[in-house]
N, C-alpha and C positions, 0 to 999 in steps of 0.2 A: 504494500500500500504506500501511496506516497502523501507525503509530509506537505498540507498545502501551504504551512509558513516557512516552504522552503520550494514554493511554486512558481513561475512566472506565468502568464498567460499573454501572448502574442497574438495581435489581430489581423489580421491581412497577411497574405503568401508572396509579395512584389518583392520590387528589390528590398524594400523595408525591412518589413518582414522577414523574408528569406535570410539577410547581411545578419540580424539579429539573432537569429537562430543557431547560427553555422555561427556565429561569434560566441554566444554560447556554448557550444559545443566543444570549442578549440579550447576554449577559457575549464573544460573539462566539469560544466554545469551542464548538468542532465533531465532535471526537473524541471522541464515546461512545457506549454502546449499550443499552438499555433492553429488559431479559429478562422476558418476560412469562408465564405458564403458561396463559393465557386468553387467548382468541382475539380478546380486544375489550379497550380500555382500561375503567378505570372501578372495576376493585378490590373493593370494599365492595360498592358501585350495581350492577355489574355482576351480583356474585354472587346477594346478597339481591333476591328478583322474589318475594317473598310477597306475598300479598291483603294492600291497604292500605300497605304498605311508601313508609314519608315519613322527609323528617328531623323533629328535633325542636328546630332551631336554625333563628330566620328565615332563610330565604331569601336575603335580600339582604346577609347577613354569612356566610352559609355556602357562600361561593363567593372566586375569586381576586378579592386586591386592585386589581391590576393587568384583571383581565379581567371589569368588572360586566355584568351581564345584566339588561337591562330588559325584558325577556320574560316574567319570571318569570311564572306563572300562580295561582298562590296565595303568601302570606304564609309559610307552612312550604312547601318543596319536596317534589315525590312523585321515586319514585325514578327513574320514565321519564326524567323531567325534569333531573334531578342528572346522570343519566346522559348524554344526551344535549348537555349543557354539557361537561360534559369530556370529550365526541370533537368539539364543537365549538373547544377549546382545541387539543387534540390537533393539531386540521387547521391552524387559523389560526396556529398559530405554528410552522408545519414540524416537528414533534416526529414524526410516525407514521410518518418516512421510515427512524426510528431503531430503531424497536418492534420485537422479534421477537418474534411472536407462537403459540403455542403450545408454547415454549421454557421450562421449570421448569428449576430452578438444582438439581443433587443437592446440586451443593457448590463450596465458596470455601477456597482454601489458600492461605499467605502462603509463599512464596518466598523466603528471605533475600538467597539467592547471586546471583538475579536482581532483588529489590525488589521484584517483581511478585506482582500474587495470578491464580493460574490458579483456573481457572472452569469447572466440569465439568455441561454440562446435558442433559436427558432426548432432546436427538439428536445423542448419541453423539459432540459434539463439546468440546473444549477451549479457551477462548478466554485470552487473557491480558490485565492490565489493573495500569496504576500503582497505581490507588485506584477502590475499590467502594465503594457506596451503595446500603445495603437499608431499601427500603420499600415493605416487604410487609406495614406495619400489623398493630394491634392484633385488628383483626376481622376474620381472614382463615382463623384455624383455627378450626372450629366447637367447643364443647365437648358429649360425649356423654356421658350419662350412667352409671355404672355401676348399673344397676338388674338384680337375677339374673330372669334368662329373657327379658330383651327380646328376642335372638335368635330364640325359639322364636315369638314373637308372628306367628298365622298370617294377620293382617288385613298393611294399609298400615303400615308408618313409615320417618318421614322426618324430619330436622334441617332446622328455618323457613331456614339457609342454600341450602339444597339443594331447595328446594321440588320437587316431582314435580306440575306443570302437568297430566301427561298424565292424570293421576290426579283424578275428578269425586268432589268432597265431598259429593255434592248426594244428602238419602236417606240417609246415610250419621250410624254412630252414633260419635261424632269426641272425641278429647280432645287438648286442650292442654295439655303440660308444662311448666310454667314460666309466672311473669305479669312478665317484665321488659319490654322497651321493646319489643322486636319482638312479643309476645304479645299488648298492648293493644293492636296494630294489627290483629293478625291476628281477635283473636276478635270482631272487629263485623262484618267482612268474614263470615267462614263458618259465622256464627251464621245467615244469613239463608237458608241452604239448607238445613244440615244437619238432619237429624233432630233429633237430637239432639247436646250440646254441653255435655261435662266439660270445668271448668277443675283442673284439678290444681295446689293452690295451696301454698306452705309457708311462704313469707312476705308480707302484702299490703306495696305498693308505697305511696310517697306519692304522689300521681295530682293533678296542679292543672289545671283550665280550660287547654285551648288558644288561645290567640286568634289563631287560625286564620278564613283568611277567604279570596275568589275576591281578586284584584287586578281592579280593572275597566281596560279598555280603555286611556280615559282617563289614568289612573294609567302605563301604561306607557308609552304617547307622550310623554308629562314628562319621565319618565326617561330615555327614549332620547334628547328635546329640549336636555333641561339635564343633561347627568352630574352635575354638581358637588354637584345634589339629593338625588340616589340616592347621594354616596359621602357626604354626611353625615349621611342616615339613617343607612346604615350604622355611622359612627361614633355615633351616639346608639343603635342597638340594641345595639352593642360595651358604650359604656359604661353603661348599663344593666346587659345582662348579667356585667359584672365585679364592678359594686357587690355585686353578689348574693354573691360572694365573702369578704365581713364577714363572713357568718354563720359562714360552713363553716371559716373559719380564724383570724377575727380575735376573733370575740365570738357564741358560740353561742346568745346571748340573742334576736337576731334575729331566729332559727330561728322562734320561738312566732308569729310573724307569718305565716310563711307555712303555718304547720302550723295554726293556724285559718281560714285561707282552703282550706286542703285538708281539714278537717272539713268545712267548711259547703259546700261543691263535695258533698262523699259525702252529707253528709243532706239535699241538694238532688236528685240523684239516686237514692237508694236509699231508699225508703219501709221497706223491710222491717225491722225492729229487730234481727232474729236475721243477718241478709244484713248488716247494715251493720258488726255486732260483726266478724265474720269480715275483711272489709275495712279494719279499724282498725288501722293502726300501731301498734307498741307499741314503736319505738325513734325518737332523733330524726330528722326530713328532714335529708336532705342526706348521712345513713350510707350508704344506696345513692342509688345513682341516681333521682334525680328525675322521674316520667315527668306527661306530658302527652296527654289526652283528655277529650274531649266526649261520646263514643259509650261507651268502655269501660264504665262504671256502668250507664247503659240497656241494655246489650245482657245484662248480669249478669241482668236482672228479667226477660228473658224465658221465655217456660211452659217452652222446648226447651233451658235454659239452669241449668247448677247448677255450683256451686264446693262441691271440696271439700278439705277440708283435712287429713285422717287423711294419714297420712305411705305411702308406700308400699310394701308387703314384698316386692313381684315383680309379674312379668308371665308368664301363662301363653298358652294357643295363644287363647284366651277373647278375653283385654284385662287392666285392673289389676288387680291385690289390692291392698286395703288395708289395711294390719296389725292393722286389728278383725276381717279376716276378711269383710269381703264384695269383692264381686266386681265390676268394671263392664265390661260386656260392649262392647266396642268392633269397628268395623268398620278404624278408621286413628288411630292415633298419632301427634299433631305433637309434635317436640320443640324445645319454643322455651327452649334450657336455654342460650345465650349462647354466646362464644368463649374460647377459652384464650389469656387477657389475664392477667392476674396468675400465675399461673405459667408465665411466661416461657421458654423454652425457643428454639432458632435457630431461626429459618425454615427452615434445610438444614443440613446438616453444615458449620462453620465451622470455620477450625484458624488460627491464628494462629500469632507469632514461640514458635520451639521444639514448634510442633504441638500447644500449648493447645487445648485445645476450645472454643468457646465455651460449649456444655452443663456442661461441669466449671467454665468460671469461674465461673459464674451456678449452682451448685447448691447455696449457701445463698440463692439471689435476687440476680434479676435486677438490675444496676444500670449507670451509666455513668455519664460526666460531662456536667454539659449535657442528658442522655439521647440522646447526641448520638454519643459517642466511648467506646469501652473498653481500658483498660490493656490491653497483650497484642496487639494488633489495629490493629499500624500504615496508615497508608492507608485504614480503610474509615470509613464513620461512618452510623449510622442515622438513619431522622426516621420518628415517632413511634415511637424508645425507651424503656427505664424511667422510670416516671415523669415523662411527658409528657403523660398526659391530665386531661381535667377533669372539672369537674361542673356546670359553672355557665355555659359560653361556648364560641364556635365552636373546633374543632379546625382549622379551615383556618388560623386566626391563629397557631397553634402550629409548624402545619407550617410556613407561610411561613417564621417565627423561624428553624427549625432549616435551611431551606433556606438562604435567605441568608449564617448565618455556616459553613454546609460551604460555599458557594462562596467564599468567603474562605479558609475553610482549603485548598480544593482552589490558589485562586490562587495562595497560600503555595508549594503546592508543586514549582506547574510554572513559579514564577518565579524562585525558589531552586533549580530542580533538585533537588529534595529525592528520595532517596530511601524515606524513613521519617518518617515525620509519628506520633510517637504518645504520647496523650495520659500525663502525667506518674503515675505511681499514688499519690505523695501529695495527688495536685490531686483526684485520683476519692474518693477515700478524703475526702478532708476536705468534698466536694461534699456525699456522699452523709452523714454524718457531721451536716453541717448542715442537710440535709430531712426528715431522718425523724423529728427529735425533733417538727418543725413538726408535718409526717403523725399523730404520735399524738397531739400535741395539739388536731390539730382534730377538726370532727366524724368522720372516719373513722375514729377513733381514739376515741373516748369515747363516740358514738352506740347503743352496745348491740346491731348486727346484725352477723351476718357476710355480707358481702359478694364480689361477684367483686372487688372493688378489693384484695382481700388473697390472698396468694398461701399453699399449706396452711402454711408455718412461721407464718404472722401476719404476714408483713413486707409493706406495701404496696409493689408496685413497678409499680403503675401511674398513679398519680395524682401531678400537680403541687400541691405542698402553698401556692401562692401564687397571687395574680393574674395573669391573661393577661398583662394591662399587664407585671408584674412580669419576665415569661419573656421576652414581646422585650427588654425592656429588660436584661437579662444577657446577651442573646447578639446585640445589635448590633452588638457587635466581634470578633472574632476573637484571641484572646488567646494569640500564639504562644508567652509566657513559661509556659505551663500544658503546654506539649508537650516531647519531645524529638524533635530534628531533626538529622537524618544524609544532609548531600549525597551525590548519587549520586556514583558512580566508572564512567564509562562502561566502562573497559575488563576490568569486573568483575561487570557486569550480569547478562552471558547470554543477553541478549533476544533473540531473532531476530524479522527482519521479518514481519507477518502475511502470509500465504499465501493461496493460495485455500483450504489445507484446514486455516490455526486462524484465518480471518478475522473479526473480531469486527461487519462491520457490512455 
């Protein structure tokens, strides 16, 4: 039977997840359990199976430090492929024996009188655990639009999360909602069937050259021969990607550099004069998200192919309206309208010390310390929390960060016998205190769009306002003077041994 004040419980199988588990493991911690609502690891990769569906971080930095893959098949990973690595992790380092699988969390409640947080999930059972770890990431709730009458729409639709495979595009008169990162993938892909093909545009994107390419053969017998090659590309495509980072937070002058190479990419592309106006940015890069293609702009100049930009006043059994009043008659709706990332909200019902909610702490915006830990909320601690993400560099290097110092905090606790591990509120308060002035001063903050990076008050609470570099380097240690710590008292716990019917693993 196992010891649940010597439990972890893990939410989500993604890289989060997965890094955390297999960090445990190595750390030669054997007790925990990793709750999955999907039948397969993979998270993000798992869910998103749209036409086209790649990352847009190379490949060989977009994967574990610890586990490189010289397989890779192209310079950008597609999603099979990403997929397929991390249930290759999954296996090779005994993690999948932990996984339950088809297991959603309803909800996480802290326990005072026992130290424990009991754990309620979608079968019907109750588990109990010292300290929980949710990483259920940023891109895992889809965001839907409110547009009046979508309901009534008598064709297809569907959220680009949710693809509907069984459903043929082909012949069919199709529009795209939205042109963020998953949109530019998708509309080169289903532009080649479709009848015809609305892009439903409200904001254009900045769009640079991919240098995107096959990996030949050769290249990866290198790499599988000499590792030490493939882990210092790596770090040269890292530090690359970081430098990038000047622009967006240290010195906005930068920006004009690459905002004329994303000019000259569009009027290399787009011949049309009246086609390319619509396509023109009118706030600086780096406000939103930065997107990458080759195809997007050719696929725009096709006969079956038109953007439009009138904003939209509904949906009838037809397809759109357009607030001038005309109509476009459509057979299926893609909504490639993003995830609910900035306004932050729990993954499930959370309740922490005194029955706090996590929804009510976070209902002026989301935040935490580290993005890591929240006042109120002894024992648990997230990876990829508030303000955790980037704009500019791999998120696998973030996640690892946050992993490594929760397995330090976790050590702390079952080395001390800690009951209550929880983070200080003048440490959270002065964290968040000192990012956000950064956040507004850089370009997400002066850049003139509005963005999913801000949440509806204005307050960014999704973006790290510094460098990669910068974020391991604050969370390579473990800083227990930042917490308050409360040994346990065994004979005041309450814990009873797990069972066969609250057995966590």
């Amino acid at each position: 039977m196992l010891d649940p004040r010597r439990h972890v419980i893990i939410v989500g199988s993604g890289f989060g997840g997965l890094g955390m588990a297999i960090e445990l493991r190595d750390r030669g911690f054997d007790s925990f359990t990793v709750l999955e609502r999907g039948n397969d690891v993979g998270g993000t990769w798992r869910d998103n199976t749209y036409p086209g569906a790649a990352c847009d971080i190379p490949s060989h930095l977009y994967s574990f430090s610890f586990e490189p893959n010289p397989r890779w098949s192209r310079m950008f990973g597609l999603q099979a492929e990403i997929l397929d690595y991390l249930r290759h992790c999954a296996d090779k380092y005994g993690v999948r024996t932990h996984i339950r699988f088809g297991t959603e969390v309803l909800s996480a409640t802290w326990h005072e009188d026992r130290a424990l947080w009991e754990v309620r999930t979608s079968k019907d059972e109750t588990l109990w655990a010292r300290a929980i770890v949710s990483a259920t990431g940023g891109l895992s709730r889809p965001a839907f639009p409110d547009i009046p009458g979508l309901a009534t729409f008598g064709g297809k639709a569907f959220h680009s999360a949710r693809w509907e495979h069984h459903y043929d595009l082909t012949g069919k008169r199709v529009a795209v909602l939205g042109t963020g990162a998953s949109a530019i993938q998708i509309v080169p892909e289903i532009a080649k069937t479709a009848k015809t093909l609305t892009v439903l545009q409200r904001t254009p994107p900045w769009i640079m050259p991919k240098a995107d390419r096959a990996i030949e053969p050769a290249e990866r017998m290198l790499y599988a021969r000499f590792p030490r090659l493939q882990d210092a590309y790596r770090k040269l495509i890292f530090t690359t990607l970081d430098l990038r980072g000047v622009g967006f937070v240290l010195n906005k002058r930068v920006l004009t550099v690459g905002e004329r190479l994303a000019r000259s990419h569009l009027r290399r592309q787009i011949a049309d004069p009246v086609l390319r106006e619509k396509l023109t940015p009118n706030y600086r890069m780096g406000c939103k998200r930065i997107l990458l293609s080759n195809d997007y702009y050719p696929t725009l100049m096709r006969p079956n192919v038109s953007v439009e930009t009138a904003s939209i006043a509904g949906v009838s059994t037809r397809g759109v309206v357009l607030a001038d009043g005309r109509m476009i008659d459509l057979d299926a709706i893609i909504l490639s309208t993003g995830f609910q990332a900035a306004d932050a909200v729990a993954p499930f019902e959370i309740r922490g010390r005194d029955g706090l909610s996590l929804t009510d702490a976070w209902k002026d915006g989301a935040e935490a310390y580290l993005g890591t830990a929240v006042t109120g909320f002894p024992n648990m601690f997230q990876i990829v929390g508030p303000n955790t993400g980037l704009g500019h560099n791999s998120m696998v290097h973030m996640i690892e960060s946050q992993i490594a110092y929760i397995a330090q905090a976790l050590d702390t606790v079952f080395a001390k016998n800690l009951s209550r591990l929880e983070v200080r509120p003048e440490r959270q308060k002065s964290y968040n205190d000192e990012i956000h002035p950064r956040l507004d001063r850089a370009v997400w903050g002066t850049g003139g769009c509005v963005s999913w990076y801000r949440a509806k008050n204005g307050r960014n609470t999704t973006l790290w306002p510094g460098f990669a570099s910068e974020f391991r380097l604050r969370l390579r240690r473990f800083d227990p003077e930042s917490y308050v710590m409360e040994n346990a008292q065994p004979a005041t716990t309450g814990a009873e041994p797990i069972t066969s019917d609250n057995a966590t693993a």
